[in-house]
N, C-alpha and C positions, 0 to 999 in steps of 0.2 A: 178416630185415628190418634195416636198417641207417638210422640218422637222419644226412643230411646235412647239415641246414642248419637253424637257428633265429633267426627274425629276431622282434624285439617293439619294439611303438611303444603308450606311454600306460601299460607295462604295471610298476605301479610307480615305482622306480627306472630302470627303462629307458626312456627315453623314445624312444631310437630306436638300435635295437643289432641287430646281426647276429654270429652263428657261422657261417662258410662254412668246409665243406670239415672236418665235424668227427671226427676217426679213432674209431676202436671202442675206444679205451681212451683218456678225456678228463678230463685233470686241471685242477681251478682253484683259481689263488691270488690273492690278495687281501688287502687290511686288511679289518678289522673294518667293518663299515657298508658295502661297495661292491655289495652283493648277491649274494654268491655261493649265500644260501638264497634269496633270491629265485630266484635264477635256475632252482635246483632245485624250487622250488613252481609253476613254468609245470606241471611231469609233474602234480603233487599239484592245480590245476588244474583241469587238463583229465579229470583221472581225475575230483573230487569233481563235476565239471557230467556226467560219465556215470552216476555213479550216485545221482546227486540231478537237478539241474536247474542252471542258472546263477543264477539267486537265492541258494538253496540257497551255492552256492560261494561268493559273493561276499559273503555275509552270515558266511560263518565264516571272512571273511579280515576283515570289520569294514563289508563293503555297498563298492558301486560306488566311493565318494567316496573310501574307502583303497586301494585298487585299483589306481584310474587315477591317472596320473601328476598332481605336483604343479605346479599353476600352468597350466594347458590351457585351451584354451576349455570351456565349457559343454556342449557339442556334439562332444566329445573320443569317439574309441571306442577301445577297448584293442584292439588286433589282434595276434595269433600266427599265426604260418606256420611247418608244420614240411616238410617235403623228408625223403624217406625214399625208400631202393629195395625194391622188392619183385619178387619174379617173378610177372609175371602172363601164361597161356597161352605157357609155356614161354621168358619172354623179360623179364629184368633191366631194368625201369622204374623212373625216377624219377618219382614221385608227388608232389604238393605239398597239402597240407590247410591250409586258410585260414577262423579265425573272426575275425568285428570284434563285439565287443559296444558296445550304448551302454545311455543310460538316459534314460527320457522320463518326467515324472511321478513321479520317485521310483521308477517299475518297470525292472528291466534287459530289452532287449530284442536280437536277435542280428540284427544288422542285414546279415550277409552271412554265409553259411557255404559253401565250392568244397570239393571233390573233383577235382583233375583232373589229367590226364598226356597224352602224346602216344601217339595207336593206332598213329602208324606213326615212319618216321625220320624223317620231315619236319612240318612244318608246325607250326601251335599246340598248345598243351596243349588236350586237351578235356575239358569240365566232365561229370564222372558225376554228378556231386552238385551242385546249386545252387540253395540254400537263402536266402530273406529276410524276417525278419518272420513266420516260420509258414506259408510258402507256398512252394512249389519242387518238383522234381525229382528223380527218380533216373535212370538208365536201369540197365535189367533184364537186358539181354542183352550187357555194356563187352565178353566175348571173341571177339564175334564180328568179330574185326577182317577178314574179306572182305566186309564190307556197309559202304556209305558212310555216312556219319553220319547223313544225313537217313533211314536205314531204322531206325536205332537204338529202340529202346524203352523210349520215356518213361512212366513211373510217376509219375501227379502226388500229391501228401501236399502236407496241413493239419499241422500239428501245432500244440503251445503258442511261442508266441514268445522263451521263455526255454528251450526243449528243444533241444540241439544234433537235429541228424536224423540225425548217427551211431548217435548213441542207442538208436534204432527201427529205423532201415533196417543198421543195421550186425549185427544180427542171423543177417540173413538169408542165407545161402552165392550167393545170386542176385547181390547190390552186391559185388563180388569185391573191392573194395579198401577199401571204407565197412568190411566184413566185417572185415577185413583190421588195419584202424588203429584197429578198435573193439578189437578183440584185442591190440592192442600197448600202449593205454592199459591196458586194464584188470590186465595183465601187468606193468607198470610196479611197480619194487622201489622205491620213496623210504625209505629207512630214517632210523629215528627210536630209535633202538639207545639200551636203558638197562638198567645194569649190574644194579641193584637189583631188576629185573621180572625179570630171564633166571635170578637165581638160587633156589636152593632148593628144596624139592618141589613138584609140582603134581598135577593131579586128573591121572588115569590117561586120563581122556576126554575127550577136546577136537579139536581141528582141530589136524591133524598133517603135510597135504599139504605145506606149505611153510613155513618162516621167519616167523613174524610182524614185521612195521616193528620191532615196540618189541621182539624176541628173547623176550617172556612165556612163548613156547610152545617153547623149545631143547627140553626134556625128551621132549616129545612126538616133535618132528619126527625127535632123533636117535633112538628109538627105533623110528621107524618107518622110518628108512634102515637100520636093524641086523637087524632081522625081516626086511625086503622086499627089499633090494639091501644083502647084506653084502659085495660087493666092494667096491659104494662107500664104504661104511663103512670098511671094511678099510683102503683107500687116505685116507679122511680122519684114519685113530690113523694111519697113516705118515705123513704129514706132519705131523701135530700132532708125534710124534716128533722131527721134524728141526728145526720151528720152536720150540716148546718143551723148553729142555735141563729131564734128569729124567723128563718124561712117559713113560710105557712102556705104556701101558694108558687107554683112555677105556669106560666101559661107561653106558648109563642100566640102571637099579636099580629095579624094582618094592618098594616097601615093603609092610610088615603091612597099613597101614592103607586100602590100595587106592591110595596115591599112588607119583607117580615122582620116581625124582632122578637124578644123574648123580655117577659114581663115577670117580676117578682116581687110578691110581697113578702112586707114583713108584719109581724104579728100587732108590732106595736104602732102601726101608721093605717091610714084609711087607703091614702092611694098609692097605688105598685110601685117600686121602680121599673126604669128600665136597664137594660143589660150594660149600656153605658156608664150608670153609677151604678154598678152593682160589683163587690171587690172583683180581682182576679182570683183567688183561692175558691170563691163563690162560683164563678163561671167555670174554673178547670174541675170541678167535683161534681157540678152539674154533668160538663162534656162525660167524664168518665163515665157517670151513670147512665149514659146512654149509650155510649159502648159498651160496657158489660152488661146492660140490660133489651142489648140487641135481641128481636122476637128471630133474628136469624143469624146466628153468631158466628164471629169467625172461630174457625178453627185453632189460631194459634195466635196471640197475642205477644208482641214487644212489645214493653214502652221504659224511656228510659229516665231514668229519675222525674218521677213522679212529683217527689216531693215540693218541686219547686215552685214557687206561689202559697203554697198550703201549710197554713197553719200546724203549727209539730202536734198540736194534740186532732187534729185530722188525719194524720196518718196512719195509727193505729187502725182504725177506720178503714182508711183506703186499703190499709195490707189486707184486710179480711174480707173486701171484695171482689179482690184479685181472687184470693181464696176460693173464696163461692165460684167465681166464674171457672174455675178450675174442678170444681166437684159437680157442677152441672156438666160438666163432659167436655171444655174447652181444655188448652193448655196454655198456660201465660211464662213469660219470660220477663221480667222487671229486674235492670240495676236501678241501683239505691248508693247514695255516700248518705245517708241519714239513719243517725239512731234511731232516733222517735219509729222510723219505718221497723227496722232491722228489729227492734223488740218485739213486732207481732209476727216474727218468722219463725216460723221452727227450724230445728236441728238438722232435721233429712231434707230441707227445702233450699239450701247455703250452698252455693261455690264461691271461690273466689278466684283473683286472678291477681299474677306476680310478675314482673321483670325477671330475668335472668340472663345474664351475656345478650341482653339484646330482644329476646326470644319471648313469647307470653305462655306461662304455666297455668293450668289449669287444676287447680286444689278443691276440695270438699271439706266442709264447716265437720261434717261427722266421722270422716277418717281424721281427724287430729283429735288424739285422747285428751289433752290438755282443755279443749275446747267443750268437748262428748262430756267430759269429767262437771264440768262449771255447769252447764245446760240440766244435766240429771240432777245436781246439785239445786237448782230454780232461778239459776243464774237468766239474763237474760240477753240475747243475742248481741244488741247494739249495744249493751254496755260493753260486752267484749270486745266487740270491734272498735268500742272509740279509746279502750284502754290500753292497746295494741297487740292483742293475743291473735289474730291474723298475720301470721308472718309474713313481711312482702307487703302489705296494707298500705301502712305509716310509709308516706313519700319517703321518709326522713331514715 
């Protein structure tokens, strides 16, 4: 599954913003205050209204009134549209998922929720999902594309008026595409990466499937890629290798006391360290390599400024593992205020984001000729950026 297109009106800072046409490896830069966490908390979102409700979400971002965009009518609903391909019965569709939320009475309510794509090469998108107010549809059988629509089968549901109907109906292997995008949210990596959580021993037992946002759980996860899939492991001490000079060795380490830690040597010493003297650039470029070298990877990747702890000639580096994990079939979304990063991006892989009366604009590095111009030339990305050829960039 691959997300084409993000469009958001009310929703925050955006007051009416589109990404069209957005590649599998999508970088954004910005000043400070233009929303580039915003932008990344649409995923955070739509994930916390799956595994709560819409209330729920909107109350731990501060309730409806911090939400929706400032200065709107009364009667404003915050709407998200994401466009995503998928294969369904054997055949590459674009799908488009459409919520409007509003709020009556101090209660939020989802005043419109679509599911829908084209069954054939022609004609309209049709709606599998069409959801209003707690009352709407499914249809149960979307592959049977040799029956005309009106044979289709409709599934009607009640549900709470603040419940997306992904929620419920995305469950079920029947809604092949509700199924589908319920799976790509809940898949969704937003990282929230802190240096401080990722270090030191930890209990020996915990949740070790994947990467936790905040890195708490390295200890566990690398250990359970070193028991389960040592080639992968194998292949992440080689590249930690090549990106960190000195590393020769990465192991986790069962201690006396029943806990884990993680052990690293370096080339020039007999005995390891432990993750405790071991830099922070060390430890964050490890964590990464075991996110992107997940044996079961997410689907779609945030993380936001990377660069921080890390060494500016490691970036380079980091840019082009984002990369990779992006050509093995994920998609990643990384801001950046770092040259050193922004020099390993290409041209078609740049948005940026602007102030305007209040508002966040969403621009591309390759629609501005001035930009297109310098790049074809062998110019290279981050020096444009920190020279100020990003209109809207420079706070100043």
């Amino acid at each position: 599954m691959h997300i084409e297109s993000i469009k958001l009106k009310n929703f925050k800072s955006f007051r009416d913003a589109k990404m069209l046409n957005i590649p599998s490896y999508c970088v954004i830069v910005g000043a400070n205050g233009t929303g580039k966490s915003t932008l990344f908390d649409v995923f955070g979102f739509l994930k916390d209204c799956l595994t709560f409700n819409v209330r729920q979400s909107l109350q731990a971002r501060g309730g409806f009134s911090e939400v929706v965009s400032r200065e709107v009518s009364v009667d404003a609903l915050i709407e998200i549209e994401i466009k995503f391909r998928m294969e369904i019965a054997s055949i590459d569709r674009l799908v488009t998922y459409i919520v409007k939320i509003g709020q009556q009475d101090n209660k939020p309510f989802i005043e419109r929720e679509i599911l829908r794509y084209k069954r054939g090469r022609y004609g309209s998108p049709f709606h599998f999902l069409d959801f209003s107010r707690g009352q709407g549809y499914a249809i149960t059988n979307e592959e049977d594309f040799d029956k005309p629509d009106e044979e289709l089968a409709r599934e009607e549901q009640s549900i709470g008026k603040d419940v997306l109907a992904i929620k419920g109906l995305g469950q079920f292997e029947r809604f092949k595409a509700a199924n589908a995008f319920r799976q790509l949210i809940e898949n969704w990596y937003v990282s929230d990466f802190h240096i401080n959580l990722a270090r030191g021993s930890k209990d020996a037992v915990g949740y070790d499937d994947h990467l936790s946002v905040t890195g708490d759980n390295l200890q566990l996860v690398a250990r359970n890629i070193f028991e389960n899939h040592p080639d992968v492991f194998e292949k992440i001490v080689t590249v930690m290798k090549q990106r960190v000079p000195g590393i020769s060795e990465v192991k986790p380490v069962p201690t006396q006391d029943g806990r884990l830690l993680l052990s690293f040597q370096d080339g020039s010493f007999t005995d390891p360290f432990i993750d405790k003297y071991v830099s922070d650039g060390t430890i964050k470029m490890f964590a990464y390599l075991i996110l992107l070298y997940d044996p079961d990877p997410h689907p779609l990747l945030s993380v936001e400024e990377p660069e921080n702890q890390l060494y500016p000639k490691l970036l380079w580096e980091l840019a082009e593992e984002f990369r990779a994990y992006s050509e093995r079939g994920g998609q990643v979304f990384v801001s950046s205020h770092s040259p050193d990063f922004l020099n390993a991006v290409k041209l078609d892989e740049v948005f940026w984001l602007v102030k305007k009366y209040g508002y966040t604009e969403i621009l591309r590095a390759r629609d501005n000729e001035q930009i297109a111009a310098f790049m074809a030339e062998g110019d290279q990305m981050g020096y444009l950026w920190k020279q100020g050829f990003f209109e809207g960039v420079d706070p100043q």
